[in-house]
C-alpha positions in Angstrom: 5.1 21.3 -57.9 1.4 22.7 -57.7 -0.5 23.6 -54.5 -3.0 21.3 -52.3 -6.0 22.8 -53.6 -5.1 21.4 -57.4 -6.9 18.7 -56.1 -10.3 20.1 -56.2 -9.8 20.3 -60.6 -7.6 16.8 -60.7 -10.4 15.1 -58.5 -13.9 16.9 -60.3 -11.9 16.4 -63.3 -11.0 12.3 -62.3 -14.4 12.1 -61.4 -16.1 12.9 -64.6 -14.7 10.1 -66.1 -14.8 7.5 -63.3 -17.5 8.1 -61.0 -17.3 5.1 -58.6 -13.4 6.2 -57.7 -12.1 6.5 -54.6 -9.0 8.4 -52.7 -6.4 8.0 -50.6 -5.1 11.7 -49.4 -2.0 11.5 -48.2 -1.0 14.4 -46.1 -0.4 15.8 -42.6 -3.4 18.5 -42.9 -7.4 17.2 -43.5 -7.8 19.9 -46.0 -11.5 19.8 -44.8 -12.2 23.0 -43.7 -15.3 25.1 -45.4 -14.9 28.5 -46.2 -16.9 29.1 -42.8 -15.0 27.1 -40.5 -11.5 27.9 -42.0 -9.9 30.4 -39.6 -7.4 31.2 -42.2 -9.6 31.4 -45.7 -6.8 29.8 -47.2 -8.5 27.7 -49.9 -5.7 24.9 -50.0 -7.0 23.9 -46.7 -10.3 24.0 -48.0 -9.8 21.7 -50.8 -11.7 17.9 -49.9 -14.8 19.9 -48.1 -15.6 20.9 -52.0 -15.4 17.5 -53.1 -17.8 16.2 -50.4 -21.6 15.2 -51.2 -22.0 15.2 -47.2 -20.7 19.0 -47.0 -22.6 20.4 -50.1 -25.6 21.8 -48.0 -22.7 23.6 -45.8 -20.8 25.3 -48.8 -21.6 29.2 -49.5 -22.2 30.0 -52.8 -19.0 31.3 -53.9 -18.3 33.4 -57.5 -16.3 32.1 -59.6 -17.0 28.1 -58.1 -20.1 27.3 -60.1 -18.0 24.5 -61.9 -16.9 23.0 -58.6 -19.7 20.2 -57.9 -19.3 17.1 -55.1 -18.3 14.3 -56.4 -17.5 11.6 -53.3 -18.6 10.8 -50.3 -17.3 10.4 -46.9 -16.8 7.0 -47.5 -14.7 7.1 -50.9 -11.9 8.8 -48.8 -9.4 7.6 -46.4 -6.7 9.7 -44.9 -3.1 9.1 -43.8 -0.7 10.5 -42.5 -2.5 13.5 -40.4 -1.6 15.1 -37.8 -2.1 19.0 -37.7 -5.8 19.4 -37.8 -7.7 22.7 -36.5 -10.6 22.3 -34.2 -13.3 22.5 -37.1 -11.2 19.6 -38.6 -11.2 17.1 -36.1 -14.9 17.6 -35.8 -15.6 17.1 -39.6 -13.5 14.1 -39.9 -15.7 12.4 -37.2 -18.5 13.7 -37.4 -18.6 12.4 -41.1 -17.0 9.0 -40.3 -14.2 9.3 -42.5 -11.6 6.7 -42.2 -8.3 8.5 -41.3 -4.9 7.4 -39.6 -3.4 9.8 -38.4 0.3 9.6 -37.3 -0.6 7.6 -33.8 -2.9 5.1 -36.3 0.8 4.8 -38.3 2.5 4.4 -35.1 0.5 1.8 -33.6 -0.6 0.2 -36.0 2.1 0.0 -38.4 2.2 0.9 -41.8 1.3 -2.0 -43.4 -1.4 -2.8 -41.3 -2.7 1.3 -42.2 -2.7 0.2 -45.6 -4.3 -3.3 -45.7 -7.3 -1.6 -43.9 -7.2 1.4 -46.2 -7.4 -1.4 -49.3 -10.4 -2.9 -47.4 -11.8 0.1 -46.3 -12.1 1.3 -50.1 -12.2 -1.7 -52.0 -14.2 -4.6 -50.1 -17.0 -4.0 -53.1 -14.8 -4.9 -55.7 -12.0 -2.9 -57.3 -12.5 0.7 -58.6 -9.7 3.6 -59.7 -7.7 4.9 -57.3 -7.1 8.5 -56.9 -3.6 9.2 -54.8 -3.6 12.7 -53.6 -0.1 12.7 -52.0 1.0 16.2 -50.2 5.0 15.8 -49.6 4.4 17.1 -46.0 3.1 13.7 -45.0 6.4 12.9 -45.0 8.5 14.1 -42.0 10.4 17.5 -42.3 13.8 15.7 -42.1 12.6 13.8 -45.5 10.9 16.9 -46.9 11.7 20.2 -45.3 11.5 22.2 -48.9 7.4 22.8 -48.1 4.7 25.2 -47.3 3.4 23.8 -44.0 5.9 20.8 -42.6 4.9 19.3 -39.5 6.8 17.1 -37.4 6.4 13.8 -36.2 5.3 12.4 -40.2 5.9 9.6 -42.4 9.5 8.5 -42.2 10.8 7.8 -46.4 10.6 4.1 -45.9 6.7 4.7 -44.9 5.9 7.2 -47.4 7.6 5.1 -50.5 5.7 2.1 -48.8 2.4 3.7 -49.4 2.9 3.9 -53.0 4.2 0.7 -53.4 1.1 -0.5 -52.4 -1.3 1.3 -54.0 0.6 0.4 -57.0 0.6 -3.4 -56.3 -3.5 -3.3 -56.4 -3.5 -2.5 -60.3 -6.0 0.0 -59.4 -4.0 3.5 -59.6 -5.7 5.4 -61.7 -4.5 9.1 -61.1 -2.1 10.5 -58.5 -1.1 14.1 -57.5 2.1 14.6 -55.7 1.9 18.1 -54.5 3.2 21.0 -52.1 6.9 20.3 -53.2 8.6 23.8 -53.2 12.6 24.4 -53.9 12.6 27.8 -52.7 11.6 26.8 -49.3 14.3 24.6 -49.4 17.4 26.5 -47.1 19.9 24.5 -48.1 21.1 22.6 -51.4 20.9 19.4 -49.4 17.2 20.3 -48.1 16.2 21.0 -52.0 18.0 17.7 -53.0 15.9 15.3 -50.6 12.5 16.9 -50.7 12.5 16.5 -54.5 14.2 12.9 -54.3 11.3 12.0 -51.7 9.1 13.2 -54.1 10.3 11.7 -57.5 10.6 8.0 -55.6 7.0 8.3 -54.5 5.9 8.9 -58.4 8.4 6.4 -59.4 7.0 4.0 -56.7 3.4 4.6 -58.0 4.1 3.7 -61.3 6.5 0.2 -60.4 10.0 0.7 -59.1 10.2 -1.3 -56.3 13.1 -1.5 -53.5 13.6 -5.4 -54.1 14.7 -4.6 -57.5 13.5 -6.0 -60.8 14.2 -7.7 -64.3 12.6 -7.7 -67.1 10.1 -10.5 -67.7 11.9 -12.4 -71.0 15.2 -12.4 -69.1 17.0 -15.7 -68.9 20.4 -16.5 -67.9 23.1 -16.6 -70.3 23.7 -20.5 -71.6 28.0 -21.3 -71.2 
């Protein structure tokens, strides 16, 4: 599946049709890096600090990323999941104010309470589309070791399917990336196997499977 910085397009693109939509990035890196602060000039960790009206006066003029225009704010976005941010990072994420649990949030808190206060944080003026940016390396390496950058200490399966069960529940999902899985990362068959299981259930999860099971709504039980 694609890199992180797909987001930039999928979001602009999201955008265009839905201005008033907000995201939920679910990943263990901020991704908020300029191209000034970013120690690497890897532009997959540069990808939300494109998308923010509160960075646009900090952005270089860059060829080739005339298209790329703001399109949030720090509000519109809440993080979860982080927990290997750079320096620059941090200090973007709070300076802004953006509303971000990182893996300590998760731990304390627990992740329903993370995501009750990620559906007030976004939604408490009334529902609006949901974008769900979803980077497999939120979840922990022992879910999904077939990645680019995995970082232990992340989301265990039950958390990560949790989060899009919920976001699913609101009715509000409106588009949903599910990136960084990569198979020839992967250095076994079994690591291969569960990063793309993780990440199939999470897509599955967005769009209604649930753990409790299901029927279908017309069913009725057989008459002897």
């Amino acid at each position: 599946m694609s890199p992180r910085s797909l987001g930039i397009g999928s979001i602009l693109g999201h955008a265009a049709a839905n201005q008033d939509l907000c995201v939920v990035w679910v990943d263990a890196h901020a991704d908020i890096n300029t191209p000034l602060t970013s120690p690497t000039g890897n532009i997959h960790g540069q990808s939300v600090s494109y998308l923010l009206r509160d960075l646009h006066s900090k952005m270089p003029v860059l060829p080739g990323f005339s298209w790329v225009k703001p399109c949030i704010s720090a509000q519109d976005i809440v993080y979860i999941g982080l927990r290997d941010l750079d320096p620059e990072e941090h200090y973007l994420v709070k300076h802004l104010g953006i509303k971000a649990f990182s893996m300590t949030e998760v731990d304390r808190l627990g992740i329903g309470r993370v995501m009750e206060e990620t559906c007030d944080h976004l939604l408490s003026k009334g529902g609006r589309p949901i974008h769900l940016s979803y980077d497999i390396d939120a979840m922990d390496p022992s879910v999904s070791p077939a990645t680019g950058t995995p970082a232990k200490g992340g989301l265990t399966y039950r958390e990560g399917i949790y989060i899009a069960e919920e976001i699913c529940r609101t009715g509000l999902l409106s588009a949903l990336d599910l990136v960084e899985v990569n198979p020839s990362l992967g250095k076994t068959e079994e690591e291969v196997r569960s990063t793309v299981h993780a990440a199939l259930d999470v897509i599955l999860s967005c769009f209604g499977q649930t753990r409790e099971g299901s029927h279908p709504s017309a069913f009725q039980l057989p008459e002897p």
